[in-house]
One Martini backbone bead per residue (centre of mass of N, CA, C, O) as a GRO file, in nm:
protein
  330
    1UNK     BB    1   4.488 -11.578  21.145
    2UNK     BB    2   4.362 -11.334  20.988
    3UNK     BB    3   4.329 -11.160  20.683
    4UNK     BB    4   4.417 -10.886  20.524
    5UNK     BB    5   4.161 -10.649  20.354
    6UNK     BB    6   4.102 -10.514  20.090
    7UNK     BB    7   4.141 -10.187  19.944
    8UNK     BB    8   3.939 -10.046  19.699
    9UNK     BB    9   4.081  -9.743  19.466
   10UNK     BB   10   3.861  -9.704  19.213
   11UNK     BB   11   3.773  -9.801  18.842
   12UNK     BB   12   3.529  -9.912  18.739
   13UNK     BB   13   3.412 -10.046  18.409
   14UNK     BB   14   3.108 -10.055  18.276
   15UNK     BB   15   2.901 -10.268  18.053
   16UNK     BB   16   2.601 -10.207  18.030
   17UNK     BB   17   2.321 -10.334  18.038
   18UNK     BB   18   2.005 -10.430  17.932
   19UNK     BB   19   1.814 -10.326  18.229
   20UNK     BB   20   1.963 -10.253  18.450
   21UNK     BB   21   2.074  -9.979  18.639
   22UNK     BB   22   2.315  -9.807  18.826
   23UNK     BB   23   2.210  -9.913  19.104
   24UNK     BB   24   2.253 -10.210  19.021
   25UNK     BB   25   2.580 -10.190  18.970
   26UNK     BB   26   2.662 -10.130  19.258
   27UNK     BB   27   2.533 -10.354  19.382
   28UNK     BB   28   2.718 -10.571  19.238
   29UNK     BB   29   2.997 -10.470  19.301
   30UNK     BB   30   2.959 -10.508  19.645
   31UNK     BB   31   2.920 -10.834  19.581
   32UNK     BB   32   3.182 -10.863  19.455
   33UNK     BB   33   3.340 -10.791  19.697
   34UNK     BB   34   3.252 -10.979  19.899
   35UNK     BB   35   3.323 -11.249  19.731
   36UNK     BB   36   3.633 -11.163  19.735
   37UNK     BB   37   3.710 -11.015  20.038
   38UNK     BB   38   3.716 -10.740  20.095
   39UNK     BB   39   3.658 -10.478  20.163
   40UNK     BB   40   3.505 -10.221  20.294
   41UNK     BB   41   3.377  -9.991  20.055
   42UNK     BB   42   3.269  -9.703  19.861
   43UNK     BB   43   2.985  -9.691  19.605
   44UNK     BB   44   2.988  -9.551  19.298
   45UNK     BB   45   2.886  -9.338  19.029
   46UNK     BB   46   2.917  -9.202  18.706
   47UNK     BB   47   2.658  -9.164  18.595
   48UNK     BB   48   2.341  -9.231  18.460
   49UNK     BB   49   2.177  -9.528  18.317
   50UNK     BB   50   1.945  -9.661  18.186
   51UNK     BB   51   1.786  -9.927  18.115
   52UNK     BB   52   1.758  -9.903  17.787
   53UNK     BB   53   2.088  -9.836  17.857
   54UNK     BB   54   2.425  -9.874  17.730
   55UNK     BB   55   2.759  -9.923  17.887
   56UNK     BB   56   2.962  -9.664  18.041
   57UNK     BB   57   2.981  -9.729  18.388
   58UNK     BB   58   3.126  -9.578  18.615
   59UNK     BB   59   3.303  -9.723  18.911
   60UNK     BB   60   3.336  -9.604  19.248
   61UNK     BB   61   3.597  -9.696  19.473
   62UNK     BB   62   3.648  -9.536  19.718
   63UNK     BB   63   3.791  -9.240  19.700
   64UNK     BB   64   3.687  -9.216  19.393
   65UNK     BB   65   3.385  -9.102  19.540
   66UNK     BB   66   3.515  -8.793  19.529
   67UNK     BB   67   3.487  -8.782  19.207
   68UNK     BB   68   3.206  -8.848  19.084
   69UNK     BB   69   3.092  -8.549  19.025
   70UNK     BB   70   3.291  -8.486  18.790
   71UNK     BB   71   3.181  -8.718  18.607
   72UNK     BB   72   2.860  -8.608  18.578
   73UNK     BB   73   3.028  -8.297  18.419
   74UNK     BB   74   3.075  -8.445  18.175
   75UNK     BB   75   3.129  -8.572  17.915
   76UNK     BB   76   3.002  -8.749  17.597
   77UNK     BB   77   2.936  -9.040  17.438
   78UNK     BB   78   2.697  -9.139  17.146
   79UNK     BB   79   2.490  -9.418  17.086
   80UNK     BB   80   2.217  -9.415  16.814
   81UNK     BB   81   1.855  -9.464  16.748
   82UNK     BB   82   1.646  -9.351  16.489
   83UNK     BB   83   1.238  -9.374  16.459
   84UNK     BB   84   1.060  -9.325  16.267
   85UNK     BB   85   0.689  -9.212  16.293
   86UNK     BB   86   0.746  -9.240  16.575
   87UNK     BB   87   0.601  -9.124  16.908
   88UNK     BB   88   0.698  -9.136  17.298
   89UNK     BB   89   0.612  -9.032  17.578
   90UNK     BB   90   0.986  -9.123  17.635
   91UNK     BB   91   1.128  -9.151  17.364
   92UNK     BB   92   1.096  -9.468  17.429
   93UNK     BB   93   1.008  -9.805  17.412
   94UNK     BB   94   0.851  -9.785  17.668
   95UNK     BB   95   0.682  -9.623  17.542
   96UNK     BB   96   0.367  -9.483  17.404
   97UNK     BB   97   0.199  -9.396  17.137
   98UNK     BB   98   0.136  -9.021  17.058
   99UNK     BB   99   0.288  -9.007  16.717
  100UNK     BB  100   0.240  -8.978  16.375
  101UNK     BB  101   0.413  -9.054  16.060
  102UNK     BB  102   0.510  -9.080  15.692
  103UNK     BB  103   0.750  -8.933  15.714
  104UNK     BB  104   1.058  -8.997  15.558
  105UNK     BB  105   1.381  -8.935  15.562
  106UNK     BB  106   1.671  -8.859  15.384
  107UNK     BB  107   2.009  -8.900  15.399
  108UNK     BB  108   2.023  -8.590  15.283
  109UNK     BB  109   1.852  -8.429  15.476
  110UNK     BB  110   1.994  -8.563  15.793
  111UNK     BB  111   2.272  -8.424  15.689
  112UNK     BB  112   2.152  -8.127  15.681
  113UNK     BB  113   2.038  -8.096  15.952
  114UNK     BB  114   2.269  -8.139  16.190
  115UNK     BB  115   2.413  -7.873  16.190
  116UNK     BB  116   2.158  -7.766  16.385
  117UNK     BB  117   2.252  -7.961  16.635
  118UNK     BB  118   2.498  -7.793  16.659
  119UNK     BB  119   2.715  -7.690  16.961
  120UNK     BB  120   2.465  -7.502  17.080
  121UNK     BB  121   2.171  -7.553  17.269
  122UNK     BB  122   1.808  -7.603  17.299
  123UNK     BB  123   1.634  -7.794  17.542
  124UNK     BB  124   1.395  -8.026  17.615
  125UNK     BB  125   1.334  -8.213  17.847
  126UNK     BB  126   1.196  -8.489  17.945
  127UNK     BB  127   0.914  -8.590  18.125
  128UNK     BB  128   1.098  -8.865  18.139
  129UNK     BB  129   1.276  -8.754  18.443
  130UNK     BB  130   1.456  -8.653  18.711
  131UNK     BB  131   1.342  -8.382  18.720
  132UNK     BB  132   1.231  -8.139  18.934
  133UNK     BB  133   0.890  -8.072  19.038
  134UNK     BB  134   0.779  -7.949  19.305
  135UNK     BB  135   0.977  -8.192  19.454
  136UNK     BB  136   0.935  -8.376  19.211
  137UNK     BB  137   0.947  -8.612  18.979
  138UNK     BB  138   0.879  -8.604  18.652
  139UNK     BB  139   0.790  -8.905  18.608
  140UNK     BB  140   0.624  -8.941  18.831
  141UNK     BB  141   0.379  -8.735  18.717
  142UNK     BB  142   0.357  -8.871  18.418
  143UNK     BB  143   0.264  -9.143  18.515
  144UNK     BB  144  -0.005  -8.988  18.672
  145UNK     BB  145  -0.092  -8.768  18.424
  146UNK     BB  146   0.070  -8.543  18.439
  147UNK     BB  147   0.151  -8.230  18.305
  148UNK     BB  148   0.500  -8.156  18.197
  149UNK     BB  149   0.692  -7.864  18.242
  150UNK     BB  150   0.951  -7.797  18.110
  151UNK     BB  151   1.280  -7.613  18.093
  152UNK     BB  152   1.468  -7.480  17.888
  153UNK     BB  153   1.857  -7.607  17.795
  154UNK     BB  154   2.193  -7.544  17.773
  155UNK     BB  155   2.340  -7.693  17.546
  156UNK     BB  156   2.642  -7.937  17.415
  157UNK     BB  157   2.716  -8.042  17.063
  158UNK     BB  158   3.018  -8.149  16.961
  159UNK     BB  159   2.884  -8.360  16.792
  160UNK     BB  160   2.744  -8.490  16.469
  161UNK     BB  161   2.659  -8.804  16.323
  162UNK     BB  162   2.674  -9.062  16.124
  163UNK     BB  163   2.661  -9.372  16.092
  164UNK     BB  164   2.841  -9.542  15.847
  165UNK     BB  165   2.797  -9.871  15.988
  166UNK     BB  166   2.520  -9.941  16.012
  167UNK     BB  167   2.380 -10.216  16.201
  168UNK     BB  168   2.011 -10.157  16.104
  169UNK     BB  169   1.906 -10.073  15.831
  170UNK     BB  170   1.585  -9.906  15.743
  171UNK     BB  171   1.472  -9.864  15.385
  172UNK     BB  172   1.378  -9.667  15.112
  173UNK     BB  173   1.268  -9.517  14.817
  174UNK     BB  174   1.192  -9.284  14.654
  175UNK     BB  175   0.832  -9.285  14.608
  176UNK     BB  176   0.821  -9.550  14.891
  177UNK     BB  177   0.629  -9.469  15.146
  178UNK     BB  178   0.683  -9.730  15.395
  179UNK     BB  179   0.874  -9.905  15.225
  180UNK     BB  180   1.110 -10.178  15.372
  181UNK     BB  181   1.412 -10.213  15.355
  182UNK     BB  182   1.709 -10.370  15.343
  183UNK     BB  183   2.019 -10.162  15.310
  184UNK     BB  184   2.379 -10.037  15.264
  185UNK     BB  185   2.375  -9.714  15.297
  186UNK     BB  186   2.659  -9.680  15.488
  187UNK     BB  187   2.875  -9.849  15.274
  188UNK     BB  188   3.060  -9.663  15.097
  189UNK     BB  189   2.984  -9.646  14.809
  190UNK     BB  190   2.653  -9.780  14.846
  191UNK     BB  191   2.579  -9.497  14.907
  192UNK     BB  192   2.236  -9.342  14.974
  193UNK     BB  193   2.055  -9.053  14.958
  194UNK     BB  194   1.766  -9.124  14.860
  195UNK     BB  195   1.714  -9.290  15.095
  196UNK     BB  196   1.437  -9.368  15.298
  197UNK     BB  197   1.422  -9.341  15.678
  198UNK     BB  198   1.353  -9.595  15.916
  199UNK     BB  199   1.654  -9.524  16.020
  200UNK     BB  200   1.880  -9.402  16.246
  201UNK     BB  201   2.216  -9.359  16.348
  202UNK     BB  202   2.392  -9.211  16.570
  203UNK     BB  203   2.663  -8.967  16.660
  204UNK     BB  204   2.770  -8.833  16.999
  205UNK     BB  205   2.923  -8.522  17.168
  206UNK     BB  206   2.832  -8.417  17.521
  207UNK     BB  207   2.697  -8.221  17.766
  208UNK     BB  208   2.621  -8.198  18.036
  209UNK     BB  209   2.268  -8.213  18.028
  210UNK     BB  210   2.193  -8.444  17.773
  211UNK     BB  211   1.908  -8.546  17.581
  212UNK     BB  212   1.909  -8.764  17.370
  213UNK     BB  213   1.565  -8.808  17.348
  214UNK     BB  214   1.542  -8.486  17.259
  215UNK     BB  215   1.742  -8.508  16.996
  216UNK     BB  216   1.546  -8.685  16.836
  217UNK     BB  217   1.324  -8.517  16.854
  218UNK     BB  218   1.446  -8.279  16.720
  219UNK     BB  219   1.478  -8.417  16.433
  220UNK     BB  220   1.217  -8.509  16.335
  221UNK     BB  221   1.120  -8.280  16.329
  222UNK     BB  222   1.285  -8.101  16.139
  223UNK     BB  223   1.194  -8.365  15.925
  224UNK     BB  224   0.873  -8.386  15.914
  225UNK     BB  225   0.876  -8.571  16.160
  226UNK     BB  226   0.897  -8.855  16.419
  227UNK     BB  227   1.025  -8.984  16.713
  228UNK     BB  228   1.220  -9.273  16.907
  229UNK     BB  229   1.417  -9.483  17.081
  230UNK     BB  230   1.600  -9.778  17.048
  231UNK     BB  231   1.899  -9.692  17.067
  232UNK     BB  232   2.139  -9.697  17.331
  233UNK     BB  233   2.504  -9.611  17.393
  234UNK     BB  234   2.770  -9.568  17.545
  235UNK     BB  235   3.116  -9.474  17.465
  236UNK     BB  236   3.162  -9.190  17.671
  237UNK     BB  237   3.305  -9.114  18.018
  238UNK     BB  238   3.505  -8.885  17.990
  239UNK     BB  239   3.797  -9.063  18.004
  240UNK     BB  240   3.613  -9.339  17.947
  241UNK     BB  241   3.576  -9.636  17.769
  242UNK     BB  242   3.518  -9.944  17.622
  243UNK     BB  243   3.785 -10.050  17.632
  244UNK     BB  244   3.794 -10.057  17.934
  245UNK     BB  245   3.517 -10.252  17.981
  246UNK     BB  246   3.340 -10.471  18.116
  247UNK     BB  247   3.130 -10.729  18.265
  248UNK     BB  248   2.959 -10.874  18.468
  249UNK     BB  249   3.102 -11.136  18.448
  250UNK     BB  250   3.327 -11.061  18.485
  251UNK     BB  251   3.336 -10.924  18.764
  252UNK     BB  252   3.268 -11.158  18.913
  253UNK     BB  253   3.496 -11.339  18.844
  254UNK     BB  254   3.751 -11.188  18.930
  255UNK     BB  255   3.609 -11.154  19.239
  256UNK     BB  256   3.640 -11.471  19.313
  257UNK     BB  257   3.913 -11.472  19.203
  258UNK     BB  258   4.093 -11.203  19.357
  259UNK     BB  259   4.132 -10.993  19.030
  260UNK     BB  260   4.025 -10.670  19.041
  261UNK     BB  261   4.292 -10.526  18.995
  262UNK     BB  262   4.292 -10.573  18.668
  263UNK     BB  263   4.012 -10.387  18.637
  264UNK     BB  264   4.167 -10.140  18.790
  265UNK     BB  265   4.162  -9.789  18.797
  266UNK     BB  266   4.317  -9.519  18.907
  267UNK     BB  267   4.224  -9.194  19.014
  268UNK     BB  268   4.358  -9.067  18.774
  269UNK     BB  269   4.187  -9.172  18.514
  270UNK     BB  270   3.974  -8.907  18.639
  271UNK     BB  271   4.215  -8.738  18.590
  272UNK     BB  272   4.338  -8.644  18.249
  273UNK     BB  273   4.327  -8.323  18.260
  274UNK     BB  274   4.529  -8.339  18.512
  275UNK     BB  275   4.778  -8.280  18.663
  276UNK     BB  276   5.095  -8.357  18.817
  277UNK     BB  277   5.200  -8.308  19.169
  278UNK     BB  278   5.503  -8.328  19.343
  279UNK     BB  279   5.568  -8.424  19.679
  280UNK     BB  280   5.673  -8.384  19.957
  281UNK     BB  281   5.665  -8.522  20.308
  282UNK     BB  282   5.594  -8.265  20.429
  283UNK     BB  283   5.352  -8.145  20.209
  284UNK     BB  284   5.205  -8.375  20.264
  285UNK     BB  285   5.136  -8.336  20.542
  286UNK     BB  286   4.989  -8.077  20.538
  287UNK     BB  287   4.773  -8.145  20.329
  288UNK     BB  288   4.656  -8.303  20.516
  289UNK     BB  289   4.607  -8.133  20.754
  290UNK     BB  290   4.493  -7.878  20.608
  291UNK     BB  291   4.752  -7.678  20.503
  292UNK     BB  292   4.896  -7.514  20.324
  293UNK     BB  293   5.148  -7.454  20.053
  294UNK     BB  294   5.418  -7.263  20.027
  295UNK     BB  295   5.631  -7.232  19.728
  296UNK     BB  296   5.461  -7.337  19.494
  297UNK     BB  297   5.541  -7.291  19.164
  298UNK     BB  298   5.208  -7.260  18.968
  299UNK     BB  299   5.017  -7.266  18.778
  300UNK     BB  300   4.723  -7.164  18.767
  301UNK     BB  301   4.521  -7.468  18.948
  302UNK     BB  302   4.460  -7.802  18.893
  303UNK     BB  303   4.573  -8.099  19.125
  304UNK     BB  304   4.754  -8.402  19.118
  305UNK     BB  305   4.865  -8.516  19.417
  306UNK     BB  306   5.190  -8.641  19.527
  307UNK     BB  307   5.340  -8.905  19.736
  308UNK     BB  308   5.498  -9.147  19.609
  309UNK     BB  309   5.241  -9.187  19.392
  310UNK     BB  310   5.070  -9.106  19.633
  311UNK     BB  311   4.746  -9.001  19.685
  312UNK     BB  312   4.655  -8.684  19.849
  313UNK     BB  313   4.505  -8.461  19.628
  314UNK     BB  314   4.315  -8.186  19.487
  315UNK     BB  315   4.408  -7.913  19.426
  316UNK     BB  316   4.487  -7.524  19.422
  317UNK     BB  317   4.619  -7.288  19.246
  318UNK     BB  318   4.765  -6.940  19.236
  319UNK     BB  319   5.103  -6.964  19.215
  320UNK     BB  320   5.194  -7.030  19.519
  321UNK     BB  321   4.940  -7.166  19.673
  322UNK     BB  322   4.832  -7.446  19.783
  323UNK     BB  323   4.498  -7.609  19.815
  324UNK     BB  324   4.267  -7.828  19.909
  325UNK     BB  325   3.982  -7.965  19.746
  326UNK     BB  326   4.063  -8.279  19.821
  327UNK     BB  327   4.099  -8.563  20.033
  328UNK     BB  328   4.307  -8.867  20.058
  329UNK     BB  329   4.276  -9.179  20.205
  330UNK     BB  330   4.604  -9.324  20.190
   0.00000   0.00000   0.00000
């Protein structure tokens, strides 16, 4: 007698690492249901993160995949290093040199640009980006040789500071531009601001659809040098943060050991910002056949139902009437 298969719903959070892919961590997740025996359910992202970008992934396993958009349109937050002086094609490492500049901004011109940098902002996104052009990926025309317009985008950087201990800081005394050596210019007393900056990290939390790469290139830009992304970390998706997330390798081993449960967190906790509607039996029965539900009155907006902690839908009520916006199959 064969035993049933457990079919996993919700969110594993992986720490992706430097080098794969958004789509190469959905595919390991894939193997590792495999290979823990599960069984086989929808597995998505939320948020493409590049392969020279680290950080926090969801990934979102069977029905938690109907939530994935929202996802996509979240804020975020990252950890970046910008390296003074040189620009390249892609904005970052991956990419050659295509503008150098002797200028180096000091630490606290850096900060004193910051806010303009905050708040609303328009920005050109990288030519090296998936964006679409007369129906192909502005990537694919740019590696092509192809001249790339992009147009600007109205985002929002809803902070920006200086990462106050540099994890590599290289910097020179003000007078000595081009001659670099390490000092704990971010740390505590020993803070200098006259020392000037061949890098520095900094701290972002934006709105969907900001291109960190173009944020630095407009930054060394407004500092009268140019510049180019050499470490990209993201540290919050949503409402997931690093706290929650995992490595390859727990993944492997939790999903061998077939206890991936561990590290599953529930639907809701991509709903972090939605309440919750607790339904009778009726009306869970109705909202599950798509059926409006007349006479629970509630603040319009959106809601996640359920009925006996069992999630039913994502609904939207006017203040009398609720109707599923999303349903799940639980």
């Amino acid at each position: 007698m064969t035993q049933d298969k457990t079919a996993l719903h919700g969110w594993l959070i992986i720490d992706k690492p430097v080098g794969p892919g958004s789509t190469d961590i959905v595919s390991k997740a894939k193997r590792a249901l495999r290979d823990g025996g599960y069984a086989k359910v929808k597995v998505g992202h939320g948020g493409t993160l590049d392969p020279l970008a680290s950080g926090v992934l969801p990934i979102a396993l069977g029905e938690a995949t109907k939530l994935s958009g929202r996802m996509l349109d979240a804020d975020k937050a990252y950890a970046f290093t910008v390296k003074f002086g040189e620009q390249t094609d892609t904005l970052d490492l991956e990419g050659k040199v295509i503008a150098t500049s002797e200028v180096r901004p000091t630490l606290a011109e850096l900060e004193a640009m910051l806010p303009r940098f905050t708040g609303p902002i328009e920005q050109v996104p990288p030519a090296y980006s998936a964006l679409k052009v007369d129906g192909q990926r502005a990537y694919d025309l740019a590696r092509a040789g192809e001249e790339v317009a992009l147009a600007s985008r109205n985002v929002t950087v809803h902070s920006l500071a200086i990462q106050e201990e540099d994890p590599h800081p290289t910097l020179s005394r003000e007078g000595g531009r081009g001659q670099s050596s390490p000092s704990p210019a971010f740390a505590g007393e020993c803070r200098d601001e006259g020392l000037l900056l061949s890098e520095a990290t900094l701290l972002a939390a934006v709105s969907k659809g900001t291109y960190i790469r173009s944020l630095a290139r407009d930054i060394a830009i407004a500092l009268g040098t140019v510049g180019h992304v050499t470490m990209l970390r993201r540290i919050k998706s949503g409402p997931f943060t690093l706290d929650q997330a995992i490595s390859l390798d727990s993944l492997a081993e939790l999903a061998k050991a077939r206890t991936l449960e561990q590290a599953l967190l529930p639907l809701k906790a991509g709903l972090d910002d939605i309440p919750a509607l607790a339904l009778t039996p009726d009306q869970a029965g109705a909202l599950r056949q798509g059926r409006p539900v007349i006479g629970i009155a509630k603040t319009p907006g959106l809601y996640f139902a359920t009925a006996q902690s069992v999630p039913v839908a994502l609904v939207q009520s006017d203040g009398i009437e609720v109707k599923v916006v999303r349903g799940f199959n639980l």
